[in-house]
C-alpha positions as a printed Julia matrix, in Angstrom:
117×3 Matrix{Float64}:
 -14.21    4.29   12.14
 -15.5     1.73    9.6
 -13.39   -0.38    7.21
 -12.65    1.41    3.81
 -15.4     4.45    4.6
 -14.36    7.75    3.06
 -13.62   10.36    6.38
 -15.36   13.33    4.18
 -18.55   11.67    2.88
 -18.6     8.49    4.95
 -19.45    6.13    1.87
 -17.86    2.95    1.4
 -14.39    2.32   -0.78
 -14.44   -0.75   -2.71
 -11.89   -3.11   -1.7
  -9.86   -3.56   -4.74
  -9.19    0.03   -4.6
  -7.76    0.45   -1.34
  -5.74   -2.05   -1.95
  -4.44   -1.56   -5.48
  -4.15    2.55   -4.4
  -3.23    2.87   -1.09
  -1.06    5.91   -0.82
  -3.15    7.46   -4.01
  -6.51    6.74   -3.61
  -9.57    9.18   -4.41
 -12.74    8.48   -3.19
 -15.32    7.67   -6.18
 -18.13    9.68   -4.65
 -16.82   12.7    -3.47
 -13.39   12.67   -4.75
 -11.06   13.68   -2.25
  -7.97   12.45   -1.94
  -7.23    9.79    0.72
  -4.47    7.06    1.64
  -4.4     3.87    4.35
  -4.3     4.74    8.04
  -0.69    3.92    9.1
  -2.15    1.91   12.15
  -3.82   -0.34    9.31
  -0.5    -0.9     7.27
   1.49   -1.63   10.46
  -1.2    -4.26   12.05
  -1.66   -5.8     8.93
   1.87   -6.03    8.31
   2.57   -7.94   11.78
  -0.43  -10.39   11.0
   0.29  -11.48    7.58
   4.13  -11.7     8.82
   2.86  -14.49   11.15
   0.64  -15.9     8.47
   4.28  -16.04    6.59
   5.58  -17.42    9.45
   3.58  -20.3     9.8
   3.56  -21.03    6.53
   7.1   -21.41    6.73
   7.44  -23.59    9.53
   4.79  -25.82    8.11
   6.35  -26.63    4.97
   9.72  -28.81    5.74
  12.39  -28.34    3.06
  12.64  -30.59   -0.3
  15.17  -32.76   -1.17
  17.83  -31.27   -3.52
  19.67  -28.2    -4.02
  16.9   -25.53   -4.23
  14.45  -28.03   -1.48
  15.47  -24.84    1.57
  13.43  -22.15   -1.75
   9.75  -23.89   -1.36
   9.26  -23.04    2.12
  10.56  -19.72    1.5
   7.88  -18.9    -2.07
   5.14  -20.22    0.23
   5.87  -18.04    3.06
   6.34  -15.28    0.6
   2.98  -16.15   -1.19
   1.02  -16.11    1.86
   1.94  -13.21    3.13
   1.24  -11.66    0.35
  -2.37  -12.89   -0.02
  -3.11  -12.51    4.0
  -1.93   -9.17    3.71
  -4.0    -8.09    0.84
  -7.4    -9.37    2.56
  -6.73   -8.04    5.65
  -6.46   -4.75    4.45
  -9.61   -5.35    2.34
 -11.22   -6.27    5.38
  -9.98   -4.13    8.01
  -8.42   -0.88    5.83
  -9.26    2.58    7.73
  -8.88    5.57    5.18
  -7.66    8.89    6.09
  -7.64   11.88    3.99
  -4.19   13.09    2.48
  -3.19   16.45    1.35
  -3.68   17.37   -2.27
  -0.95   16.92   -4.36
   1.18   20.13   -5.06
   0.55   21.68   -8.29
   4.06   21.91  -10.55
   5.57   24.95  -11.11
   7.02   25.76  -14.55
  10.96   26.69  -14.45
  11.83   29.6   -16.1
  15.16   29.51  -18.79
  16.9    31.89  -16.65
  16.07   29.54  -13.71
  17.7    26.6   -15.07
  21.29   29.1   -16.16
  20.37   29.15  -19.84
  19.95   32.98  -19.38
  21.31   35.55  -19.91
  24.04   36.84  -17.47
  27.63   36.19  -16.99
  29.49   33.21  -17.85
């Protein structure tokens, strides 16, 4: 299937959404509810941990107490921005089930009722 294309009208997602909703996203055309494909999370996850990773190794630590923390932000940072665009890029969307609807709780539900005590 298509990056970011709706499975139930087959219109495309705009990117900021999937990202910024990916577990609670509704499509804007037909409105049903979707979420990220797990294979999408866990790919993208490996590839921006290498983007991370050589991020890390190409940044040698500073002199001074917190030099071994600059490496460390950087890796952080780019994994965080290679992880976004790849799922912008490459996100496959898969319809979730609806969200339950809450049931009220009755007083004599919750003990407040009447009974023995």
């Amino acid at each position: 299937m298509a990056a970011r294309v709706c499975p139930m009208c087959q219109r495309k997602v705009a990117a900021g959404l999937v990202v910024a909703y990916s577990d609670t996203l509704e499509c804007p055309q037909c409105k049903s509810p979707l979420r990220l494909a797990d294979s999408s999370r866990i790919i993208g996850a490996f590839f921006a941990l290498a983007v991370g990773l050589l991020v890390w190794g190409y940044f040698a630590p500073g002199a001074g107490n917190m030099g071994w923390a600059l490496p460390a932000v950087y890796a952080f940072l780019a994994y965080s921005v290679s992880y976004a665009i790849y799922l912008m890029a490459t996100g496959e969307l898969v319809s979730r089930p609806a969200d339950p609807t809450p049931v009220a709780v009755s007083s004599a539900a919750q003990g407040h009722g009447g009974g023995h005590h």
